[in-house]
C-alpha positions in Angstrom: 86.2 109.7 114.4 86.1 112.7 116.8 87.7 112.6 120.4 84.2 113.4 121.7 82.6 110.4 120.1 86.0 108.1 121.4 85.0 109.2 125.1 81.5 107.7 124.7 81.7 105.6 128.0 81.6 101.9 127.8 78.4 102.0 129.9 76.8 104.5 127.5 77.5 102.2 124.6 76.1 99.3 126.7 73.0 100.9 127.4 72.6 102.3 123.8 73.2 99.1 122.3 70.5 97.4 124.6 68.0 100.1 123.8 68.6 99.3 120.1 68.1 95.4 120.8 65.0 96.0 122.9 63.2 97.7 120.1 63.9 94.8 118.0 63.2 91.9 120.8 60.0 92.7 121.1 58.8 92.1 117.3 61.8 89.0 117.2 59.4 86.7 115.9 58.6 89.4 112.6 61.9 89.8 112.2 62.7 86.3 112.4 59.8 85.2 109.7 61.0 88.1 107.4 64.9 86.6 107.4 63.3 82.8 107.3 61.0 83.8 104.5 63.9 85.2 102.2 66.6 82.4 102.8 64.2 79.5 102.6 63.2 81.8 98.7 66.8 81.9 98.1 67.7 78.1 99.0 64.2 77.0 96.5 65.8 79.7 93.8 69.1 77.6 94.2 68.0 74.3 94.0 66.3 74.7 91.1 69.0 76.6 89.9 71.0 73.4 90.9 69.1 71.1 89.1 69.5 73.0 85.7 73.4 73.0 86.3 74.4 70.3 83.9 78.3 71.1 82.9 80.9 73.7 83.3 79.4 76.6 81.3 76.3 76.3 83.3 78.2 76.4 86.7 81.0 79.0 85.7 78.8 81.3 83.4 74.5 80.1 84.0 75.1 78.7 80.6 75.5 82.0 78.7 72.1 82.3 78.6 71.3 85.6 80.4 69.5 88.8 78.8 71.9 92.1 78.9 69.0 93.8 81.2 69.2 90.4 83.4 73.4 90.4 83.9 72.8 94.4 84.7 70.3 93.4 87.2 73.0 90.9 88.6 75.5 92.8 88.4 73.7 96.0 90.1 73.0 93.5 92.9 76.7 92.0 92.9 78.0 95.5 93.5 75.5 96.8 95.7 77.0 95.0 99.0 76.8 95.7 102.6 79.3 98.1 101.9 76.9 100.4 100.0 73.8 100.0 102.2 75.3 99.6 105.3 78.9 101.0 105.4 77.4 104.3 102.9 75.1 105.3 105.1 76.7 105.0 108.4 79.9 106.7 106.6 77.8 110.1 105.8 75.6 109.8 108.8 79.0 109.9 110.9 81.3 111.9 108.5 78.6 114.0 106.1 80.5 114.7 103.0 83.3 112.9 103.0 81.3 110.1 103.9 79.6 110.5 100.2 82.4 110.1 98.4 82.2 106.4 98.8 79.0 106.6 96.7 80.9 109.0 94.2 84.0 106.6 93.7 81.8 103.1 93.5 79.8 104.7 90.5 82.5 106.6 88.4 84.7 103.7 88.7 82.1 101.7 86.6 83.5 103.8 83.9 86.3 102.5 83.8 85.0 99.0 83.4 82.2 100.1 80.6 85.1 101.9 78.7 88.2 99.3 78.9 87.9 96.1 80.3 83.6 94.8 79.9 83.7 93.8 76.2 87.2 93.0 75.3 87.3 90.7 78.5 83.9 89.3 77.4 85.3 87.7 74.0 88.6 87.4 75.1 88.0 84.3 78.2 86.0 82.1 79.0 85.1 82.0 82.9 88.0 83.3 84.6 90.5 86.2 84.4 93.2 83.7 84.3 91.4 82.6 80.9 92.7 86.3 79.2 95.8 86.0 80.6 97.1 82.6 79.6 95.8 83.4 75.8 99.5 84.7 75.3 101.2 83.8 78.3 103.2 80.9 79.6 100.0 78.9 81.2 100.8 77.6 84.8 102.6 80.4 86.1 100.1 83.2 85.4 96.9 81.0 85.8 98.6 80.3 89.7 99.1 84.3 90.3 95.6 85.3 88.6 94.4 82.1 91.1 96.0 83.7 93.8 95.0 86.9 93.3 91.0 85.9 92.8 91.1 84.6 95.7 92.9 87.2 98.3 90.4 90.2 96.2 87.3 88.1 97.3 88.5 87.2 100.9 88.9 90.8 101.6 85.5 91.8 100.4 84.0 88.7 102.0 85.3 90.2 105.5 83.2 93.4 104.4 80.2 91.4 103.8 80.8 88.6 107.1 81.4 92.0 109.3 77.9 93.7 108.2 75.5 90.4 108.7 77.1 90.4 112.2 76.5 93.8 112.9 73.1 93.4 111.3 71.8 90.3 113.2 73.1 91.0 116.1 70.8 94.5 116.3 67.9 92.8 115.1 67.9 89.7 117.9 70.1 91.8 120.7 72.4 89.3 120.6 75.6 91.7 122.4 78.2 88.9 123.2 80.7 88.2 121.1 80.2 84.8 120.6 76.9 85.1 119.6 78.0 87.5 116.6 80.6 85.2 115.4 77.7 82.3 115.5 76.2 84.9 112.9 79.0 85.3 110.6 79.4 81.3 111.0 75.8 80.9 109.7 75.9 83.6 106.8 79.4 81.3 105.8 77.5 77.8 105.5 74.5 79.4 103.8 76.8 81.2 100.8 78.7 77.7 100.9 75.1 75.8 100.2 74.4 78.8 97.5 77.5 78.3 95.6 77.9 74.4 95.6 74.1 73.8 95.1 73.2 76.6 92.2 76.5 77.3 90.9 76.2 80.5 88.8 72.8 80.0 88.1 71.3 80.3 91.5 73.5 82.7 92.4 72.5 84.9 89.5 68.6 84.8 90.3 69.7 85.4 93.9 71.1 88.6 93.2 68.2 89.2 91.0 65.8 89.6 93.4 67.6 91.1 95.8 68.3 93.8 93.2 64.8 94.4 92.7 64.3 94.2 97.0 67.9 96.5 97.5 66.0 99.4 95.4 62.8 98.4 96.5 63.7 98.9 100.2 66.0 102.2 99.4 63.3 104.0 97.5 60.7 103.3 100.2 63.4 104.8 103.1 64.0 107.6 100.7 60.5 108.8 100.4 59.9 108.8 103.8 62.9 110.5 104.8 62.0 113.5 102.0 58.4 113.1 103.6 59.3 113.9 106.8 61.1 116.9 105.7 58.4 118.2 103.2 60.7 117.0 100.4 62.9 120.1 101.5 66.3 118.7 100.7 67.9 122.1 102.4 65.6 121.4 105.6 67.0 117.8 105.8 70.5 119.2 105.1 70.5 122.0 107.6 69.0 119.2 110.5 71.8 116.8 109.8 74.2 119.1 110.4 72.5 120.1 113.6 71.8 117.0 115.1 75.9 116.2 114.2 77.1 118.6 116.4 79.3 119.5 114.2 77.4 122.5 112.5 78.1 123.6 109.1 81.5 121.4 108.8 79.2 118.8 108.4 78.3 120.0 104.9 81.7 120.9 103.6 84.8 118.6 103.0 87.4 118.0 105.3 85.6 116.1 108.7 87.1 112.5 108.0 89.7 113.4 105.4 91.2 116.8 105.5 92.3 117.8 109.1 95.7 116.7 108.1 98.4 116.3 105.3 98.1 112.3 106.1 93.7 112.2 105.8 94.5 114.1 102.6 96.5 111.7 101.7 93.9 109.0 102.3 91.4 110.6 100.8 93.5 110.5 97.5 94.3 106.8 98.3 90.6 105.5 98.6 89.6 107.9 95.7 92.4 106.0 93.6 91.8 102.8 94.6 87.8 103.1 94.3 87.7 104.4 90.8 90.0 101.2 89.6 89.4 98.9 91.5 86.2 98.3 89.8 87.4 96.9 86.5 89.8 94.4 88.8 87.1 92.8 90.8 87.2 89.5 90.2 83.3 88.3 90.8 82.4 91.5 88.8 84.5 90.9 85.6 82.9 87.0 85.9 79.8 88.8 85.2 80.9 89.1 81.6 80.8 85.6 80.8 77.3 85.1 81.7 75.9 87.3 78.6 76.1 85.1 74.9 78.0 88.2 73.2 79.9 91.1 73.5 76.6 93.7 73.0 74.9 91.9 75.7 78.1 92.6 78.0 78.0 96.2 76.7 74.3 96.4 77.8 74.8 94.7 80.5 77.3 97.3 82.0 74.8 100.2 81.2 71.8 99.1 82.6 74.2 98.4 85.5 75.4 101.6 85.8 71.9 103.4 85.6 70.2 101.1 88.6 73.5 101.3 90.7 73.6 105.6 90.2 69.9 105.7 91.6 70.9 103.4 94.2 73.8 105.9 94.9 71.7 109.1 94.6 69.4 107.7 97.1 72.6 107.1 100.1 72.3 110.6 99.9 69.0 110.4 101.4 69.5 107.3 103.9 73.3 108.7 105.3 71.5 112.5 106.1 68.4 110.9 107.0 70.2 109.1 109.7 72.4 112.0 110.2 69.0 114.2 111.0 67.2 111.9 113.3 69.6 109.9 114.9 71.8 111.0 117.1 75.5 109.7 116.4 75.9 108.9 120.2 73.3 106.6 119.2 74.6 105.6 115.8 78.1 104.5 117.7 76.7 102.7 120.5 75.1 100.7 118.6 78.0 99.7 116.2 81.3 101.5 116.3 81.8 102.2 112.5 78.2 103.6 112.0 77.4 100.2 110.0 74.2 100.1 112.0 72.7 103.5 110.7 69.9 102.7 107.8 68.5 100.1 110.0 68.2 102.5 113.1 66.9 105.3 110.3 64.2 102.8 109.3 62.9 102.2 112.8 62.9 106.1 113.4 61.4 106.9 110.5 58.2 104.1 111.6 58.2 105.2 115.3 60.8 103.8 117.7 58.1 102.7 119.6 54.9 101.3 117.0 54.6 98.1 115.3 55.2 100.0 112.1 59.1 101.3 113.1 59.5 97.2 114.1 58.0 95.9 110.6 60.0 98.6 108.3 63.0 98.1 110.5 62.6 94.0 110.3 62.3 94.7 106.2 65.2 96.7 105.8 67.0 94.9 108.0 66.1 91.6 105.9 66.9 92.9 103.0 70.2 94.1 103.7 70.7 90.7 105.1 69.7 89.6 101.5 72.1 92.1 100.0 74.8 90.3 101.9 73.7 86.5 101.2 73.6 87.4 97.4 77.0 89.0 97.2 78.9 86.6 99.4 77.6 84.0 97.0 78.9 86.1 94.0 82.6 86.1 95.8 82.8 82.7 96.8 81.5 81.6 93.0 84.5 84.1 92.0 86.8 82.6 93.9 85.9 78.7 94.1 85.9 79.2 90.0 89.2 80.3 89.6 91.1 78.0 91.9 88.6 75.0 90.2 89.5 76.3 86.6 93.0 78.3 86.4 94.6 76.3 89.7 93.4 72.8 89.8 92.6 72.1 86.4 95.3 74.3 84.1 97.8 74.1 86.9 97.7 70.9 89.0 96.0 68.8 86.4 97.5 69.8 83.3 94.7 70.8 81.8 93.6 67.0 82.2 90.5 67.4 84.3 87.6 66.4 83.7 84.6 68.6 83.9 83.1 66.7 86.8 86.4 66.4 88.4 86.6 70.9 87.4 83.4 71.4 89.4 84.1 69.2 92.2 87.2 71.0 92.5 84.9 74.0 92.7 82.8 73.1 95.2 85.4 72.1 97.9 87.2 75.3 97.0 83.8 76.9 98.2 84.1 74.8 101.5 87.7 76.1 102.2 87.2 79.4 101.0 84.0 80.0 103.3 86.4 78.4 106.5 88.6 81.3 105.6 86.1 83.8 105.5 84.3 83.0 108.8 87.0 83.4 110.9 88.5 86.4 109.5 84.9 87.8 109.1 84.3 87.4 113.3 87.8 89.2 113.5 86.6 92.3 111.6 83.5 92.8 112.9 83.4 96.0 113.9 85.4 97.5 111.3 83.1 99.8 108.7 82.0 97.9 105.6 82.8 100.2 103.6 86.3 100.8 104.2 86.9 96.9 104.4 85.4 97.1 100.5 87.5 99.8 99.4 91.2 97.4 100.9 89.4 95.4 98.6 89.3 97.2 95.6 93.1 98.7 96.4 94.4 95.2 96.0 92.3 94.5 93.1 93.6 97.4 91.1 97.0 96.8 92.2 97.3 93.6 91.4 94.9 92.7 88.7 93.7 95.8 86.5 97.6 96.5 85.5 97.5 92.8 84.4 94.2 92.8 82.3 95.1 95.9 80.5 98.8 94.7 79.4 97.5 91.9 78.2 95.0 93.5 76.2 96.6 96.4 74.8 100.5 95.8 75.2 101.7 94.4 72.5 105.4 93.8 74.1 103.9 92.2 77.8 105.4 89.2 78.6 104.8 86.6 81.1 107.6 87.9 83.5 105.7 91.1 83.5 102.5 89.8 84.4 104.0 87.7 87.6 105.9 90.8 88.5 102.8 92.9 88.2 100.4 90.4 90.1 102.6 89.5 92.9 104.0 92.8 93.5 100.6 94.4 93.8 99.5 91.9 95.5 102.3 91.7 98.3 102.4 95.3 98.3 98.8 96.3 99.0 98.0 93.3 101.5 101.7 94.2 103.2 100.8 97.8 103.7 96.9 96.8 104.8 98.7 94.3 107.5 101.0 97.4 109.0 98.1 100.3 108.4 95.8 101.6 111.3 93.0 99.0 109.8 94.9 96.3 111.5 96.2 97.8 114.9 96.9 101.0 116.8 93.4 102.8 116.9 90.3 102.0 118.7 88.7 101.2 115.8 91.4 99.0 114.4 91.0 95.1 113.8 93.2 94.5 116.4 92.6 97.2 118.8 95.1 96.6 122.2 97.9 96.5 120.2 100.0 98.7 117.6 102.2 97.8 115.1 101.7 99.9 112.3 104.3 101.8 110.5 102.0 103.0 107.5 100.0 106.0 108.1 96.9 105.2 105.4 94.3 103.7 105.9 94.1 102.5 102.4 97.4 101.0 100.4 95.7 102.0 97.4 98.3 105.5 96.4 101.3 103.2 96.7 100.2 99.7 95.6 98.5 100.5 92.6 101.3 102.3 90.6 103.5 99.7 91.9 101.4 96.9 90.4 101.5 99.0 87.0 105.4 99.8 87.6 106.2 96.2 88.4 104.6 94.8 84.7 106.8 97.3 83.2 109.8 96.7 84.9 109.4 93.2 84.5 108.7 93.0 80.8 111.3 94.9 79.8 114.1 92.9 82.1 112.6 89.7 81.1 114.2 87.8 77.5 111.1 86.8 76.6 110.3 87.5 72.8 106.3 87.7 72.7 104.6 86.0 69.9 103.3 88.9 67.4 100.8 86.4 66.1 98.9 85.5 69.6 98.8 89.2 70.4 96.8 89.8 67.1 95.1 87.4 67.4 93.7 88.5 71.0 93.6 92.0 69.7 90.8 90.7 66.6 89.0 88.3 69.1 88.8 91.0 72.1 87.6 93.9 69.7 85.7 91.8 67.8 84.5 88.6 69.2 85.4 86.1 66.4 86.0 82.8 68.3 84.7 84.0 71.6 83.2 81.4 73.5 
């Protein structure tokens, strides 16, 4: 962020911020009915979802039951968070290029997931990661570190998700205190909670359905009218962005956010790193697999989701310069620091800041990026409640013992805790950019669990030691150097703002972490006197390439 847009005076932002919320007060009720409408659809979805839940495969996996073009639909609306609608947009409206390459990393790293880790992972498990893992591993050891793991992966991208509904309500109803956008986060927290331990993985598979179908929807609509306004004259929209940035042709060209120095370069190698594998780590994406009754659905699955989530990408370009071209970012600040605000503002420019049309397409948007959210924070607490339920509670502290009522009842006060968690961190980060929050995310989940998932599969000599060393190392390493980067303290835009303790100079963890994760399941297989059975390994090797035995 440049100095200029640091010495935006407090008052300035006040006033900004109050403009913002008095174009939305005055059509409150609208926007109010659009947000009631879509969570009292959501909570029907569920309960009938709910009702249809019957055992362990239906809550873990929606029974197995759904089509390849239905997962890809789920999984296209798992992936396309806040952090891609809201922290996307506001990233290029504020940054231009480098801003895109968010949208460039999220879709090639999908790649990496179609290529390596979709179908063997598919006929390999069951519900969890810890499922692939424990195939030819000691069991309570490694089902307690992929446990751990799950659940740390989905916190941090939970804070993404908590951080833009804040940001969001709190424009829409000119809420400004503090409080009252930590009452928001609070209420997005007991709604995923109700999602997850009412519907299980069947409600919160049509949920993301539809908001799919209302994400792209809402995206193509913003898109059109942005290319309208220009005469569908891309270069025209290009050469206004960079106007109205006041940063001229710089704009265009790499180098604003990560470039001015050797550290931003640095960065930029970092997120790039940790975006493209993070991907195939994630542990509510790699759940997504088990939902599909074979392999070729999986495979589908994964290409229809990489086809809806690339058009959703292309059209970021569109909403970040859009923003960038009518909106000044004096504007774009005041009204959230980290630019989170910026496709919402575009949509009530692009209606008339002023006309009942700029308050109903900004009240849409704005609802269904507050469906966006709802949707994924019900796909990460699922994630997580799952794999404490199944690889924790039941492999670890039960023995394998548990029953399958005892399993989901495990899950469901795992959702509680877990959605405690994310509340209050969620009301710390609130004004941190959700898309940067995602990418921590996807640092710690290639650190920690992609090294993992791929020894197993394709490392005939791993061993248990191994995987510990490679989960807990990762894992210690990328949170540690999250905790002592300029995310957490030392810059204005930090977490923790008035203070500075940080000694790393990145803001992601991912250049260090993640070839320490992949060092650490070397080092610790080959120092390790475990003598892996050749017999489990080809037998994983058959079932993962083939799918004999799969569940």
């Amino acid at each position: 962020m440049s100095p200029a847009q640091h010495t935006l005076s407090a008052t300035g932002r006040a006033s900004h911020t109050l403009l913002a919320a008095g174009e939305a007060s005055e059509h409150r009720t609208l926007i109010i009915t659009l947000f009631a409408v879509f969570v009292a659809a959501t909570l029907v979805i569920t309960v009938w979802a709910g009702r249809q839940t019957k055992d362990a495969a239906d809550f873990y996996a929606g029974g197995r039951q759904f089509t390849g073009f239905q997962n890809g639909l789920a999984v296209s609306g798992d992936y396309m968070s806040a952090a891609s609608f809201l922290g996307i947009a506001g990233a290029i409206a504020l940054f231009g290029y480098d801003g895109f390459l968010y949208s460039i990393g999220f879709l090639v790293a999908w790649l990496v997931a179609l290529l390596l880790v979709a179908e063997p992972l598919r006929n390999s498990g069951r519900y969890t990661m810890g499922d692939v893992l424990a195939y030819r591993m000691r069991q309570r050891p490694v089902r307690t570190a992929a446990g751990t793991s799950t659940i740390v992966v989905s916190i941090f991208y939970l804070l993404a998700q908590m951080a833009g509904a804040g940001v969001l309500v709190s424009l829409l109803l000119g809420i400004t205190s503090d409080g009252g956008k930590i009452g928001i986060v609070a209420l997005v927290g007991v709604l995923m909670i109700v999602y997850v331990t009412i519907g299980g993985m069947k409600g919160t598979t049509w949920v993301q359905m539809v908001k799919a179908v209302l994400l792209i929807i809402g995206a193509l609509l913003l898109t059109f009218l942005v290319l309208l306004k220009f005469d569908f004259n891309i270069s025209d929209l290009l050469g206004r962005a960079a106007d109205n940035s006041g940063k001229g042709s710089a704009f265009l060209e790499p180098g604003l956010k990560y470039g001015a120095t050797g550290t931003t370069k640095l960065d930029f190698l970092s997120l790039g790193i940790a975006l493209v594998l993070g991907t195939a780590g994630l542990p509510h994406i790699l759940i997504r697999f088990y939902t599909v009754p074979t392999a070729k659905a999986a495979r589908k699955s994964v290409i229809w989701a990489i086809g809806l989530i690339g058009a959703f990408y292309l059209m970021t370009l569109a909403l970040g310069f859009g923003a960038a071209a009518l909106i000044k970012p004096d504007e774009i600040i005041a009204s959230n620091k980290a630019g989170n605000t910026a496709a919402p503002l575009l949509a009530l420019h692009l209606g008339g800041v002023d006309s009942n049309w700029g308050a109903v397409l900004l009240a849409t948007i704005s609802a269904v990026a507050f469906a966006t959210i709802l949707a994924v924070v019900a796909g990460l607490t699922l994630a997580s409640s799952s794999s404490f339920a199944h690889d924790i509670y039941a492999n670890v502290i039960k023995k394998g013992q548990a029953t399958e009522k005892q399993e989901i009842g495990a899950a469901r006060w795992a959702t509680v805790g877990i959605g405690a968690v994310s509340i209050v961190l969620g009301a710390l980060a609130r004004d941190l950019n959700v898309a940067g929050l995602v990418a921590l995310a996807f640092a710690v989940a290639a650190s920690a669990n992609l090294p993992t998932i791929l020894y197993s599969l394709f490392w005939k000599r791993f061993t248990t030691t191994g995987a510990l060393w490679s989960i807990y190392g990762g894992l210690v390493t990328a949170v540690g150097l999250v905790l002592f980067s300029p995310v957490v303290s030392g810059k204005p835009t930090s977490m923790f703002p008035g203070v500075d303790f940080h000694w790393f100079p990145l803001e992601n963890p991912g250049l260090i972490s993640i070839p320490v994760g992949f060092l650490l399941g070397v080092v610790g297989t080959l120092l390790s006197k475990e003598t892996p059975d050749p017999d489990k390994y080809a037998e994983l090797e058959v079932r993962s390439l083939t799918g004999t035995g799969a569940h």
